[in-house]
PDB file with SEQRES, HELIX, SHEET and CRYST1 records, atoms N, CA, C and O in Angstrom:
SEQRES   1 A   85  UNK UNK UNK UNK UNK UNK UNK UNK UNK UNK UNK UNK UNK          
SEQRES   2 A   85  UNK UNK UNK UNK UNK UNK UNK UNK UNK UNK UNK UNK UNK          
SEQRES   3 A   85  UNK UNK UNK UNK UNK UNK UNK UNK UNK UNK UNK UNK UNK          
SEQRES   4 A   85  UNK UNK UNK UNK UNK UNK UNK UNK UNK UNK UNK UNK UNK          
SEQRES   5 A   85  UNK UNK UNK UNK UNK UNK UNK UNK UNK UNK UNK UNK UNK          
SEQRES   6 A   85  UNK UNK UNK UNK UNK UNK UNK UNK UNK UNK UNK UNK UNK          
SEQRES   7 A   85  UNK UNK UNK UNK UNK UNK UNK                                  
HELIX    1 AA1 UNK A    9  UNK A   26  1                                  18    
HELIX    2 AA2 UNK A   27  UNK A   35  3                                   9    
HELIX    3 AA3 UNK A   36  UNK A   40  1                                   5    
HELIX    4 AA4 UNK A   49  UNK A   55  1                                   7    
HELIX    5 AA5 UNK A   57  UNK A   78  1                                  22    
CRYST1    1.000    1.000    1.000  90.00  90.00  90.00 P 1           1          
ATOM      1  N   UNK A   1      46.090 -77.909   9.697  1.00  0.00           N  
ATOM      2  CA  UNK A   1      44.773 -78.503   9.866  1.00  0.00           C  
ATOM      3  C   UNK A   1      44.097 -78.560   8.496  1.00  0.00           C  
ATOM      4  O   UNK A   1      44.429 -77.702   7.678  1.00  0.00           O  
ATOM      5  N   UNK A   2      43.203 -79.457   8.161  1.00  0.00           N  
ATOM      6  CA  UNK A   2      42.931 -79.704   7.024  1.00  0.00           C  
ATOM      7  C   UNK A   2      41.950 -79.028   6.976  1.00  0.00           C  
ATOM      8  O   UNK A   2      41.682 -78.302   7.933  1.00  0.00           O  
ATOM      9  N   UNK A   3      41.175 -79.071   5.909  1.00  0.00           N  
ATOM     10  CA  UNK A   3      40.147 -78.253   5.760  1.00  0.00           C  
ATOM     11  C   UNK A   3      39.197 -78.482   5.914  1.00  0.00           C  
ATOM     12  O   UNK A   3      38.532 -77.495   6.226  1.00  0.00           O  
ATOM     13  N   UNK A   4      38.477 -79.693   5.847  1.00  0.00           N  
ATOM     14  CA  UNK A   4      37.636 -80.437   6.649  1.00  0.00           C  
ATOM     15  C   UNK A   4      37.703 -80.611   8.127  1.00  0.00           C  
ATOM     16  O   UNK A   4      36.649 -80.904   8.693  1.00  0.00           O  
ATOM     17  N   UNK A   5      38.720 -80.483   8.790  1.00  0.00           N  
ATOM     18  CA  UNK A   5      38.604 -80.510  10.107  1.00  0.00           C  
ATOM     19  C   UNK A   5      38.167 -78.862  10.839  1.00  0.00           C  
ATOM     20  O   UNK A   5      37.744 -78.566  11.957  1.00  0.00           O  
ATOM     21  N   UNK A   6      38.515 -77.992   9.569  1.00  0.00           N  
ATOM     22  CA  UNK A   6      38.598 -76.473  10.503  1.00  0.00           C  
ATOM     23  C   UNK A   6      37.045 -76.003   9.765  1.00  0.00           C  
ATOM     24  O   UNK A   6      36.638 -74.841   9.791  1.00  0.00           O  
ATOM     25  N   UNK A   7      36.243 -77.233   9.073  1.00  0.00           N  
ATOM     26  CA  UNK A   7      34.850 -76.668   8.668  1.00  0.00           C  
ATOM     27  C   UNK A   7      34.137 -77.614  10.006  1.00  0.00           C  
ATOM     28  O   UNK A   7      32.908 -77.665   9.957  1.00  0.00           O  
ATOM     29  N   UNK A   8      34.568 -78.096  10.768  1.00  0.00           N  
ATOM     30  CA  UNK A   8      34.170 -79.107  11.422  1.00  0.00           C  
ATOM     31  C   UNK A   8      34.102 -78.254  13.081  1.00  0.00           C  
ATOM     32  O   UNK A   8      33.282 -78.235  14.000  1.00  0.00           O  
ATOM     33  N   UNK A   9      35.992 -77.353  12.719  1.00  0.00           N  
ATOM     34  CA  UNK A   9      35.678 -76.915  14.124  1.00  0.00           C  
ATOM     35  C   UNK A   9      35.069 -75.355  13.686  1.00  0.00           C  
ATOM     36  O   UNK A   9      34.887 -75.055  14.866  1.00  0.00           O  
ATOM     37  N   UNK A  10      34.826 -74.707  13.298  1.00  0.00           N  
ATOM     38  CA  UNK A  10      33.842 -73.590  12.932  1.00  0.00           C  
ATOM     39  C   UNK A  10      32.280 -73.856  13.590  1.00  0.00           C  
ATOM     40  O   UNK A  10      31.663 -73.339  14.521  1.00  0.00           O  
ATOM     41  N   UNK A  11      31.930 -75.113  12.449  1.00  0.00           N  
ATOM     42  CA  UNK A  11      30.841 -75.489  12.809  1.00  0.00           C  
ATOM     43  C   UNK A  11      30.201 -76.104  14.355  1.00  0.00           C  
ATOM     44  O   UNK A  11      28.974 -76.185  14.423  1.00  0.00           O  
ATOM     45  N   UNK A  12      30.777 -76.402  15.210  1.00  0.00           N  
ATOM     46  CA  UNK A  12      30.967 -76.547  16.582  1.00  0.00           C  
ATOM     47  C   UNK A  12      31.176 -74.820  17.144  1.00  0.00           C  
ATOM     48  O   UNK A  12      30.151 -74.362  17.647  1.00  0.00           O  
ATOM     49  N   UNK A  13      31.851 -74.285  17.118  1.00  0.00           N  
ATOM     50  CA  UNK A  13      31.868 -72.751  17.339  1.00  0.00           C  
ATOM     51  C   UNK A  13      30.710 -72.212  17.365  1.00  0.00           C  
ATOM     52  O   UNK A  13      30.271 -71.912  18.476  1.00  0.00           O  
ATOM     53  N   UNK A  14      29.947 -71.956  16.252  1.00  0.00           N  
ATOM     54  CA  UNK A  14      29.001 -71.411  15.823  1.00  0.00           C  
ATOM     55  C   UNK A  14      27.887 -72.410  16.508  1.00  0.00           C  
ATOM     56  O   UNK A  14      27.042 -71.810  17.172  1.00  0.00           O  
ATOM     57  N   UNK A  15      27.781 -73.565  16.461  1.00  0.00           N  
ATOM     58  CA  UNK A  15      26.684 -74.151  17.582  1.00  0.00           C  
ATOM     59  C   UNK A  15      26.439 -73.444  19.246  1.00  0.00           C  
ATOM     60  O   UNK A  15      25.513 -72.849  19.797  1.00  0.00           O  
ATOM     61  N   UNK A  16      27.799 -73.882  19.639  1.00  0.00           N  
ATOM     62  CA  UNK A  16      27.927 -73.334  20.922  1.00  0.00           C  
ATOM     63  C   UNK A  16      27.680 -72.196  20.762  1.00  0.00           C  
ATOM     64  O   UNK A  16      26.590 -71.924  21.266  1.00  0.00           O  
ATOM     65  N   UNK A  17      28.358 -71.015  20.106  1.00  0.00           N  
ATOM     66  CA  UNK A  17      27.894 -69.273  20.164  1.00  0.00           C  
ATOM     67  C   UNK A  17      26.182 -69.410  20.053  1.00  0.00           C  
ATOM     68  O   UNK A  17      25.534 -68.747  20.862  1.00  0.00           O  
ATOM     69  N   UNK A  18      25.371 -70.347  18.964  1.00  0.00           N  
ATOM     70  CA  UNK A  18      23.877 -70.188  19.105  1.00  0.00           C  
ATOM     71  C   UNK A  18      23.567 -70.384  20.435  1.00  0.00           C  
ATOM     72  O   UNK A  18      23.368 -69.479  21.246  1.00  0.00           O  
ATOM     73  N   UNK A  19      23.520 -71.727  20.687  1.00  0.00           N  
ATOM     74  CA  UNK A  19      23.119 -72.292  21.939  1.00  0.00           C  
ATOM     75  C   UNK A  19      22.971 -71.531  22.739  1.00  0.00           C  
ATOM     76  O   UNK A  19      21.831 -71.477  23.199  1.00  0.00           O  
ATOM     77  N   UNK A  20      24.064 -70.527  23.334  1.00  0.00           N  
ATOM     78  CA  UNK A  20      24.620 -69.489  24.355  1.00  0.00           C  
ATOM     79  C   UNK A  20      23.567 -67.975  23.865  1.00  0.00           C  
ATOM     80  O   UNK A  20      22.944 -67.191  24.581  1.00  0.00           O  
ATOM     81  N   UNK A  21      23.683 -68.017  22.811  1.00  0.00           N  
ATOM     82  CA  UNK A  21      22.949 -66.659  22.980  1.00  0.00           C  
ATOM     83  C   UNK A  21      21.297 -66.845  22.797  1.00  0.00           C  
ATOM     84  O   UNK A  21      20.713 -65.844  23.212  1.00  0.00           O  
ATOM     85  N   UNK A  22      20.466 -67.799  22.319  1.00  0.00           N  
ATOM     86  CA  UNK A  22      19.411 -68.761  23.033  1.00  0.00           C  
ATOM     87  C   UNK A  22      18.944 -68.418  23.808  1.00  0.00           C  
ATOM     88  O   UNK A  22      17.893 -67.827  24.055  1.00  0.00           O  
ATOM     89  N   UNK A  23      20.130 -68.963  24.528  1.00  0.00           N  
ATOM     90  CA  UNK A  23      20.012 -68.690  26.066  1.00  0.00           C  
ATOM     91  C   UNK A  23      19.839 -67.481  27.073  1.00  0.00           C  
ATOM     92  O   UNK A  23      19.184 -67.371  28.109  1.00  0.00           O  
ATOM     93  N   UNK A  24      20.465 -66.829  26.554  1.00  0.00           N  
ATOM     94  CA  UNK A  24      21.105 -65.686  26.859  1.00  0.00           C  
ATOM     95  C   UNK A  24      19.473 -64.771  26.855  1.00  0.00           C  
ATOM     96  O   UNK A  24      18.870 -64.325  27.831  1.00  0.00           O  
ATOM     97  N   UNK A  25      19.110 -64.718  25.474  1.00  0.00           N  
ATOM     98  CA  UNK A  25      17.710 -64.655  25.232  1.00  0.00           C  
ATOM     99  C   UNK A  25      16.390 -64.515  25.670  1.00  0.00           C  
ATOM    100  O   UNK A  25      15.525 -63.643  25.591  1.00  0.00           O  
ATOM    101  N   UNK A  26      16.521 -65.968  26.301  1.00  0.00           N  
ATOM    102  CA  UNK A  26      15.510 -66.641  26.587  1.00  0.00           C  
ATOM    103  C   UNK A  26      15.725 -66.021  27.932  1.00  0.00           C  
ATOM    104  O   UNK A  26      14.725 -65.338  28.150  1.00  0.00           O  
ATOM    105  N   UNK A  27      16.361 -65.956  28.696  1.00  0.00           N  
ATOM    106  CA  UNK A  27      16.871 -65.093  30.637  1.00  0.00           C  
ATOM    107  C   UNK A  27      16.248 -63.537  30.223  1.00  0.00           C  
ATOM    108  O   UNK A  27      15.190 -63.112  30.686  1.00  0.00           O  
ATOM    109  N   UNK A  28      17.113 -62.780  29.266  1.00  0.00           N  
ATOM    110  CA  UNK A  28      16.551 -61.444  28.761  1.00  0.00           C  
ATOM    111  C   UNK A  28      15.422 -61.334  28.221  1.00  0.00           C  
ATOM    112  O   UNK A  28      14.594 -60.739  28.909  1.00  0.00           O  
ATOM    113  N   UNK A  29      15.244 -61.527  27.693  1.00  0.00           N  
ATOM    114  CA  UNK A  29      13.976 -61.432  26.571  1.00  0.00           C  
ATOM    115  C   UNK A  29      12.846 -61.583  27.523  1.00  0.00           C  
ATOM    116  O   UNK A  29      12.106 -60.693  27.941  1.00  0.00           O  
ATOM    117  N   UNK A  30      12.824 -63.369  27.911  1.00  0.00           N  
ATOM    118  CA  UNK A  30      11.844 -64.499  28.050  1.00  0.00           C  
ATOM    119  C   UNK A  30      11.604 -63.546  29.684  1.00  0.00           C  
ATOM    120  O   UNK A  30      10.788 -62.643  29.866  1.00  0.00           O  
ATOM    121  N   UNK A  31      12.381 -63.987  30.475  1.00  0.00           N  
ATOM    122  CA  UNK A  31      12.703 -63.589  31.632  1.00  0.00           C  
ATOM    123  C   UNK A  31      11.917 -62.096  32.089  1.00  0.00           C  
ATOM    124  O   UNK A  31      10.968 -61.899  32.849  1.00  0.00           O  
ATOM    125  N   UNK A  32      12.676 -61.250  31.351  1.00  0.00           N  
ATOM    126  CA  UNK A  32      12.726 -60.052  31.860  1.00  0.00           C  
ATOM    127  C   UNK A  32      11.544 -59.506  31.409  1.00  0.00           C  
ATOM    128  O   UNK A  32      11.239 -58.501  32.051  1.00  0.00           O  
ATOM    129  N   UNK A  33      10.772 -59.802  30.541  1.00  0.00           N  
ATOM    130  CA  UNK A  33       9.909 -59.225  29.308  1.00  0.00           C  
ATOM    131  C   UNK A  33       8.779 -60.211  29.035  1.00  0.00           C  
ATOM    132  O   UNK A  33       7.742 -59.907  29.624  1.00  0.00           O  
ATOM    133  N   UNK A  34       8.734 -60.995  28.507  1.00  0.00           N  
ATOM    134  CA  UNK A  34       7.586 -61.831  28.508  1.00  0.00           C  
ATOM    135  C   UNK A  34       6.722 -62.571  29.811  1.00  0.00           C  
ATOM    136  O   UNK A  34       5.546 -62.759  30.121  1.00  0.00           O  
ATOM    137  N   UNK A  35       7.767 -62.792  30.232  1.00  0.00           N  
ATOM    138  CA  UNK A  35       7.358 -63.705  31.441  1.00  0.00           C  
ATOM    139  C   UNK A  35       7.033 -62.637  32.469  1.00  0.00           C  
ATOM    140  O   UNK A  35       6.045 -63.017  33.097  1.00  0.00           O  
ATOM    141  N   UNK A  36       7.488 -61.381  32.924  1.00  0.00           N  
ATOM    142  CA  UNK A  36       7.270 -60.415  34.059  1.00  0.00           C  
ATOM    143  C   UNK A  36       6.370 -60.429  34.652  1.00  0.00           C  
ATOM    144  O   UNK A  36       6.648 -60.534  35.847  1.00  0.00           O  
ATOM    145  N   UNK A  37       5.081 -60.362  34.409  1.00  0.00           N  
ATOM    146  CA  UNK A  37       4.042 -60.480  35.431  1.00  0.00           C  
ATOM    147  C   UNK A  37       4.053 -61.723  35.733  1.00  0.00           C  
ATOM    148  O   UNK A  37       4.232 -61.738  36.951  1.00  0.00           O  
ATOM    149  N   UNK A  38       3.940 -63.156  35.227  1.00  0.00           N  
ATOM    150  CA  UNK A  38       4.025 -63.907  36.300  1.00  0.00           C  
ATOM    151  C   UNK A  38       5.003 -63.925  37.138  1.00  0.00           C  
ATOM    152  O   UNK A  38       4.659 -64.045  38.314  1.00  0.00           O  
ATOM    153  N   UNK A  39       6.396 -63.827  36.873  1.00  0.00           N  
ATOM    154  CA  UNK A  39       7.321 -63.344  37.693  1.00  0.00           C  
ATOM    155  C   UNK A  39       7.436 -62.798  38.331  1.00  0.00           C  
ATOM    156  O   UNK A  39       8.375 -63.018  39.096  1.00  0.00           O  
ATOM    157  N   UNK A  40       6.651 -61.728  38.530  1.00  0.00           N  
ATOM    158  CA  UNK A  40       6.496 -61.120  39.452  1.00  0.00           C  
ATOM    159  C   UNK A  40       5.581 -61.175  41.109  1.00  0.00           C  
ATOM    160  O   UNK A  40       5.561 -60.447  42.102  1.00  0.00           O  
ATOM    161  N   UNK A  41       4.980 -62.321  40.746  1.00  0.00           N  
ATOM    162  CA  UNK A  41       3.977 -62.996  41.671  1.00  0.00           C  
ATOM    163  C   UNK A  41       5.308 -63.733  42.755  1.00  0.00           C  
ATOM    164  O   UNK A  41       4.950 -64.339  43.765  1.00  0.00           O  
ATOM    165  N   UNK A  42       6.137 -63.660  42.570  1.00  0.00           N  
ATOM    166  CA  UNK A  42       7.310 -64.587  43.011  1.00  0.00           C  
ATOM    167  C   UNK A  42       8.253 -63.168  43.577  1.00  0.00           C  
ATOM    168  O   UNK A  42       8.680 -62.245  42.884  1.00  0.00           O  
ATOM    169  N   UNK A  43       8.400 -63.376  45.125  1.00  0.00           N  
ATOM    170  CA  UNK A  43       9.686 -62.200  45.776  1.00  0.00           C  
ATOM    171  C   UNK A  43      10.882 -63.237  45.469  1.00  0.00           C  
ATOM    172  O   UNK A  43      10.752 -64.459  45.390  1.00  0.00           O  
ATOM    173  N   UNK A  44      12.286 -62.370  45.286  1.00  0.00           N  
ATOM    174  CA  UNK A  44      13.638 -62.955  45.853  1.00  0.00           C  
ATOM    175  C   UNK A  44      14.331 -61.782  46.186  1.00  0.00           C  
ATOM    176  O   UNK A  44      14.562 -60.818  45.457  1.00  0.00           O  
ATOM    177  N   UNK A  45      14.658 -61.968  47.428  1.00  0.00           N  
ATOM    178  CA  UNK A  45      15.919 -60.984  48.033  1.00  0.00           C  
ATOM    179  C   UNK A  45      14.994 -59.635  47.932  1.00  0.00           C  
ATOM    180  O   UNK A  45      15.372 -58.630  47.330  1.00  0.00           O  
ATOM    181  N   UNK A  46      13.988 -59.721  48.465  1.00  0.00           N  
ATOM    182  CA  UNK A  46      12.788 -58.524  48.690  1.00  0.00           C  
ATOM    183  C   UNK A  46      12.183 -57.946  47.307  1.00  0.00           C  
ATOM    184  O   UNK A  46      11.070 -57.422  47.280  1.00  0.00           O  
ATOM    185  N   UNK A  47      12.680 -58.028  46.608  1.00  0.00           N  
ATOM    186  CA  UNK A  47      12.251 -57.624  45.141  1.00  0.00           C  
ATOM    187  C   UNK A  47      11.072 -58.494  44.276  1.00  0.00           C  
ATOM    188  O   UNK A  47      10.806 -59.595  44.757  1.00  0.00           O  
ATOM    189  N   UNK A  48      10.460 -58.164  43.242  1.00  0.00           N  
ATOM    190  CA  UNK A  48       9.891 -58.956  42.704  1.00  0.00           C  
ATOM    191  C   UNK A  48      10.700 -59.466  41.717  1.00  0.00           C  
ATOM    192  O   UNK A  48      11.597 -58.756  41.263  1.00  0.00           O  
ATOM    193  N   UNK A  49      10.459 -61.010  41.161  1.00  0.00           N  
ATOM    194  CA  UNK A  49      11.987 -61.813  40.526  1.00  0.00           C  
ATOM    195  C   UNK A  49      11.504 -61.192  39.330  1.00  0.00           C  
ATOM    196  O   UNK A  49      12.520 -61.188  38.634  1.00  0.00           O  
ATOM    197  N   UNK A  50      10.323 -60.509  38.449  1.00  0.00           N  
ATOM    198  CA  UNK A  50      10.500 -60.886  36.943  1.00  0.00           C  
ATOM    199  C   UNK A  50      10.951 -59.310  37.144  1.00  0.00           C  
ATOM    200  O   UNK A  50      11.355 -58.921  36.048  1.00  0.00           O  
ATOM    201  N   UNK A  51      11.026 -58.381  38.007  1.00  0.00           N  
ATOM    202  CA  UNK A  51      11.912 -56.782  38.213  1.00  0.00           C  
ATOM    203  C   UNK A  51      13.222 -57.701  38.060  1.00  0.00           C  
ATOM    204  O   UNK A  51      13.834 -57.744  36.993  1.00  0.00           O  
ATOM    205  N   UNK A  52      13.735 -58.663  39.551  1.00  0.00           N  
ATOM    206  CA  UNK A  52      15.277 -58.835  39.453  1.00  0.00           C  
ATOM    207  C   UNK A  52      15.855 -59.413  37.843  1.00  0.00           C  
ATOM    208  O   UNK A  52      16.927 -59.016  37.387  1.00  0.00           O  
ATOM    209  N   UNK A  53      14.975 -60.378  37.119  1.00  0.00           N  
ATOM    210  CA  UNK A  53      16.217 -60.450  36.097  1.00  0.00           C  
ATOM    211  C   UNK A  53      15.793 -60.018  35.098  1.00  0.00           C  
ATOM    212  O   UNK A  53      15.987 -60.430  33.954  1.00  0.00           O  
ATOM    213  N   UNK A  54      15.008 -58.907  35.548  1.00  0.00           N  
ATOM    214  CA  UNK A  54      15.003 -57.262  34.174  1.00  0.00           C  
ATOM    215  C   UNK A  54      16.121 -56.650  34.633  1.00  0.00           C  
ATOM    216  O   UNK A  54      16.793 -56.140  33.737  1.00  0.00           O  
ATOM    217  N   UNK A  55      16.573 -56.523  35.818  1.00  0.00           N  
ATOM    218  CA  UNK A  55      17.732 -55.506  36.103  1.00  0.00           C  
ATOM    219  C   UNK A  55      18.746 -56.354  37.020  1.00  0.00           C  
ATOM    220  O   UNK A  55      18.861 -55.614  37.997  1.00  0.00           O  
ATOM    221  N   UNK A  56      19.233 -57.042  37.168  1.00  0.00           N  
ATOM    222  CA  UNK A  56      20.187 -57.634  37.707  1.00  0.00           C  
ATOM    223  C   UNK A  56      20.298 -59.708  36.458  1.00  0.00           C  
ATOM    224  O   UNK A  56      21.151 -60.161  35.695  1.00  0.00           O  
ATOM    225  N   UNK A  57      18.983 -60.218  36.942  1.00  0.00           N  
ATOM    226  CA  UNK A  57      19.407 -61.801  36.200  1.00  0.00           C  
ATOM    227  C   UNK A  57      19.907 -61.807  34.643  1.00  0.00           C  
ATOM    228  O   UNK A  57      20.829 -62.570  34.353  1.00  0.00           O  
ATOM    229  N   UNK A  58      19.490 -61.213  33.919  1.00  0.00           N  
ATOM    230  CA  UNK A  58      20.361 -61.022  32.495  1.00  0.00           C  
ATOM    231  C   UNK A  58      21.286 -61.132  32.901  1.00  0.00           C  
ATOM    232  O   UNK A  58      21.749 -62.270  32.821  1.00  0.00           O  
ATOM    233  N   UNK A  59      22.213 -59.982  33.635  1.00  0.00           N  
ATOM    234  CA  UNK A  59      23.315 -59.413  33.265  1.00  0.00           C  
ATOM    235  C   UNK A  59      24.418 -60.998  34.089  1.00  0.00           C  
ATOM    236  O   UNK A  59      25.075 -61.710  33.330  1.00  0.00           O  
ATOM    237  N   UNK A  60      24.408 -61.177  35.126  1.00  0.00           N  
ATOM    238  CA  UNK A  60      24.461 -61.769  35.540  1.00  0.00           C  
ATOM    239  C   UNK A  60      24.410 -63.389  34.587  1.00  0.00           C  
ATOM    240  O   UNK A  60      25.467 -64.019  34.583  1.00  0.00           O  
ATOM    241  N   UNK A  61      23.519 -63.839  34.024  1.00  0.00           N  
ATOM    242  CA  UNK A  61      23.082 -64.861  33.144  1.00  0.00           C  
ATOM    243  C   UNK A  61      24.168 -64.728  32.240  1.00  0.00           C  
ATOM    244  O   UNK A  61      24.953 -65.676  32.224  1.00  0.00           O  
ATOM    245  N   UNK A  62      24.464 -63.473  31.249  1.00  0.00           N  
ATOM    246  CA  UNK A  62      25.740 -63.157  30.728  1.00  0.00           C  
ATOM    247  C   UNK A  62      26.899 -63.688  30.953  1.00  0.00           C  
ATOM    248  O   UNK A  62      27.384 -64.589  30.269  1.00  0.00           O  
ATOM    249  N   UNK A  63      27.621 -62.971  32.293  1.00  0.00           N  
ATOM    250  CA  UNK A  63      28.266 -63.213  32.729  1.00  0.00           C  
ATOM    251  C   UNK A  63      28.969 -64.642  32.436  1.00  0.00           C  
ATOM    252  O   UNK A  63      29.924 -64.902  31.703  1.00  0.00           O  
ATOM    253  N   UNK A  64      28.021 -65.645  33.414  1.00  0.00           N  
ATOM    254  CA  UNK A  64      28.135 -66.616  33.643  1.00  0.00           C  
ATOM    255  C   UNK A  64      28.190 -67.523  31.857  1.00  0.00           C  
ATOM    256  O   UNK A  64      28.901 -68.524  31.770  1.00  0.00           O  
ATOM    257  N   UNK A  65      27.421 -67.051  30.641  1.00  0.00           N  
ATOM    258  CA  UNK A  65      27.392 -67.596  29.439  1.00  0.00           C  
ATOM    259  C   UNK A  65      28.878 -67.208  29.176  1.00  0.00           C  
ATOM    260  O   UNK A  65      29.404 -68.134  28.559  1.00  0.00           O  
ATOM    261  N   UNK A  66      29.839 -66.095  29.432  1.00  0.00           N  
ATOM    262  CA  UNK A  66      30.806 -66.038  28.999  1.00  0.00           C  
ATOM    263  C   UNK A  66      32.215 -66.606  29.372  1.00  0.00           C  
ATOM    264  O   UNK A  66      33.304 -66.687  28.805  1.00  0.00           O  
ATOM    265  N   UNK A  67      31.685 -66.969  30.609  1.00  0.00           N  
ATOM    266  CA  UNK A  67      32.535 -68.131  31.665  1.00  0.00           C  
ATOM    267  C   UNK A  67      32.444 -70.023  30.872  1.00  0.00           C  
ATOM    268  O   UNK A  67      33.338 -70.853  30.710  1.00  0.00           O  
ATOM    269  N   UNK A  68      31.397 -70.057  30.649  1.00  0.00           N  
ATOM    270  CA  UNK A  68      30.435 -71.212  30.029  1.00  0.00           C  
ATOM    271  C   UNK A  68      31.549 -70.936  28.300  1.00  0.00           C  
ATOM    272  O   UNK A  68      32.376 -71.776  27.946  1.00  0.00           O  
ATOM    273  N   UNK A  69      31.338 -69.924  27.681  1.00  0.00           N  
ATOM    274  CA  UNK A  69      32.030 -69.969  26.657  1.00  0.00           C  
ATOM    275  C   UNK A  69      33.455 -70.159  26.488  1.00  0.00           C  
ATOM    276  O   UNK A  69      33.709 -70.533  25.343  1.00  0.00           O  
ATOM    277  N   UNK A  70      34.284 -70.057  27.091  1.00  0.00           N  
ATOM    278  CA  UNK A  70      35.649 -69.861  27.285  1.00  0.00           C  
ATOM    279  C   UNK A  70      35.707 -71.257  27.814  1.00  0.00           C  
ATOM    280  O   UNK A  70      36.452 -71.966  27.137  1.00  0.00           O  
ATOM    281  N   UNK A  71      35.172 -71.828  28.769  1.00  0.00           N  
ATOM    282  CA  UNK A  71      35.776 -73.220  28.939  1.00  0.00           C  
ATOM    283  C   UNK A  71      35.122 -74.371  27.820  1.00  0.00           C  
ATOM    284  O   UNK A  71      35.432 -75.562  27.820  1.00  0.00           O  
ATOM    285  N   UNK A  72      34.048 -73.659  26.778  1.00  0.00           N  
ATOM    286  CA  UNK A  72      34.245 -74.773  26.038  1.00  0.00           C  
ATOM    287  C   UNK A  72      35.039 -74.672  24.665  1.00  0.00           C  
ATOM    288  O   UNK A  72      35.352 -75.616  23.938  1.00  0.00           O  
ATOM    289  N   UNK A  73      35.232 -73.654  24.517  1.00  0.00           N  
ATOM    290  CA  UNK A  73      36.420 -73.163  23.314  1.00  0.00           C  
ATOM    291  C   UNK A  73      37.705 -73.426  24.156  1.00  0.00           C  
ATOM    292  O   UNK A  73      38.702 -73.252  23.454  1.00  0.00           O  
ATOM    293  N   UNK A  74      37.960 -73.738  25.254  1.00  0.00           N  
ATOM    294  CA  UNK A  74      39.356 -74.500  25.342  1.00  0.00           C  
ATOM    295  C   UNK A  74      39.143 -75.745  25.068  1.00  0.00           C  
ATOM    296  O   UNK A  74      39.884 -76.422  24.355  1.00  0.00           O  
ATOM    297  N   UNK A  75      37.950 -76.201  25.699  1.00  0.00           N  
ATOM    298  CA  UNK A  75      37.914 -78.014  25.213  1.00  0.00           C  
ATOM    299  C   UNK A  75      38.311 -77.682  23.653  1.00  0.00           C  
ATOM    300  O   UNK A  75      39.396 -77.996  23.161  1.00  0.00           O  
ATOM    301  N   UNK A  76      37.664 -77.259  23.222  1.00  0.00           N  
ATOM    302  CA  UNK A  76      37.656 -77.543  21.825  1.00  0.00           C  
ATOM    303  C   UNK A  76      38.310 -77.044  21.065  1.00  0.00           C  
ATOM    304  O   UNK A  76      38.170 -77.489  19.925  1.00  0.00           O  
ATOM    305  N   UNK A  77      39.301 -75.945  21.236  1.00  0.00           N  
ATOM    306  CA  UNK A  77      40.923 -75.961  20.958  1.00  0.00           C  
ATOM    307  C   UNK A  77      41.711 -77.218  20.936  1.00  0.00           C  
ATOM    308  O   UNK A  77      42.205 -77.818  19.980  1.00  0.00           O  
ATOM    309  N   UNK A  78      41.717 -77.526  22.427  1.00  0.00           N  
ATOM    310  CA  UNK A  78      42.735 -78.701  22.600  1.00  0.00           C  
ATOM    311  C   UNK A  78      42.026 -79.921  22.111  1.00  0.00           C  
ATOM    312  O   UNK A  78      42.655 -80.978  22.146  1.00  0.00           O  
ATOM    313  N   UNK A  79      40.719 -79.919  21.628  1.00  0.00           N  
ATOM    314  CA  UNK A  79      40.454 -81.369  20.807  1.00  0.00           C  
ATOM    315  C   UNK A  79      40.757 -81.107  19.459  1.00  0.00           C  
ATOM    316  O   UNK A  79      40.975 -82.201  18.941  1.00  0.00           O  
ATOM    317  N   UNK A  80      40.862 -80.340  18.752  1.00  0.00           N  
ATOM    318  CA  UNK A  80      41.117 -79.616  17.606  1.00  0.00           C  
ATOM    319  C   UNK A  80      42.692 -79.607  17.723  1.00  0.00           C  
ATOM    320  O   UNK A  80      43.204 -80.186  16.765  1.00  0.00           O  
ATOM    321  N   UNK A  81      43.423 -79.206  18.457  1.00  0.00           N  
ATOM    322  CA  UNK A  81      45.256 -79.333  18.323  1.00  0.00           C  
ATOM    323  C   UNK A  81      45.195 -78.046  17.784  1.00  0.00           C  
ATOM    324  O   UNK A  81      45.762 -77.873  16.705  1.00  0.00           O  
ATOM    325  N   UNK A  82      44.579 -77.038  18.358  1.00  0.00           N  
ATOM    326  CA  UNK A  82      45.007 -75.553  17.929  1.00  0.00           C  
ATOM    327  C   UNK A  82      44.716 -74.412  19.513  1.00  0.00           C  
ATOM    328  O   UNK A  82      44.429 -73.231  19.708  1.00  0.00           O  
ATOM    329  N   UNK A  83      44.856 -75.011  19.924  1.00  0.00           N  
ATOM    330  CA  UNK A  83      45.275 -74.362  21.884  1.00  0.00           C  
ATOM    331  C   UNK A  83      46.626 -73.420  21.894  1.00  0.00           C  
ATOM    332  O   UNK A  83      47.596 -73.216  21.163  1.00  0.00           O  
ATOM    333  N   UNK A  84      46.319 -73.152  22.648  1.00  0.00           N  
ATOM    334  CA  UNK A  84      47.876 -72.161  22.774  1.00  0.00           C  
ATOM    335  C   UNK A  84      48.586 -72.726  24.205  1.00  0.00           C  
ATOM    336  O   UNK A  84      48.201 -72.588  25.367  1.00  0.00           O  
ATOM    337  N   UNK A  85      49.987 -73.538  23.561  1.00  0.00           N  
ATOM    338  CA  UNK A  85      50.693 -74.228  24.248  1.00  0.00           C  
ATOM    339  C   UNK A  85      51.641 -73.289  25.209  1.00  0.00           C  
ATOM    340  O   UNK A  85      52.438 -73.810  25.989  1.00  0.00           O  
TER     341      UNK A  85                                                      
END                                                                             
């Protein structure tokens, strides 16, 4: 791979890893912590929601970012021609 193509796929890497942890962030942080009292004006599953994703929606949000990560680092293996055949 040339070297321009593997500054090309880095740089795509490192987008997606921002994007994702952003995100990730913004559920923890935003979610759990900033936002809580209004969140909390809001029940789900008997609980108050800005309690549930202080202690359950992060983790969960995770989860799911690391599911989210893995299928786009295969796209982008196999658009790149460096996948594991």
């Amino acid at each position: 791979m040339s070297e321009n193509r593997m500054k090309q796929y880095w740089r795509r890497n490192v987008r997606y890893l921002l994007i994702l942890l952003t995100i990730w962030f913004v559920v923890s942080f935003g979610a759990g912590i900033l936002l809580v009292d209004l969140l909390n004006e809001i029940q789900f599953a008997g609980f108050k929601l800005g309690f549930w994703f202080a202690q359950q929606g992060s983790i969960y949000a995770f989860v799911i970012l690391i599911f989210v990560y893995v299928r786009l680092m295969n796209k982008l293996d196999k658009e790149f021609d460096v996948d594991e055949k």
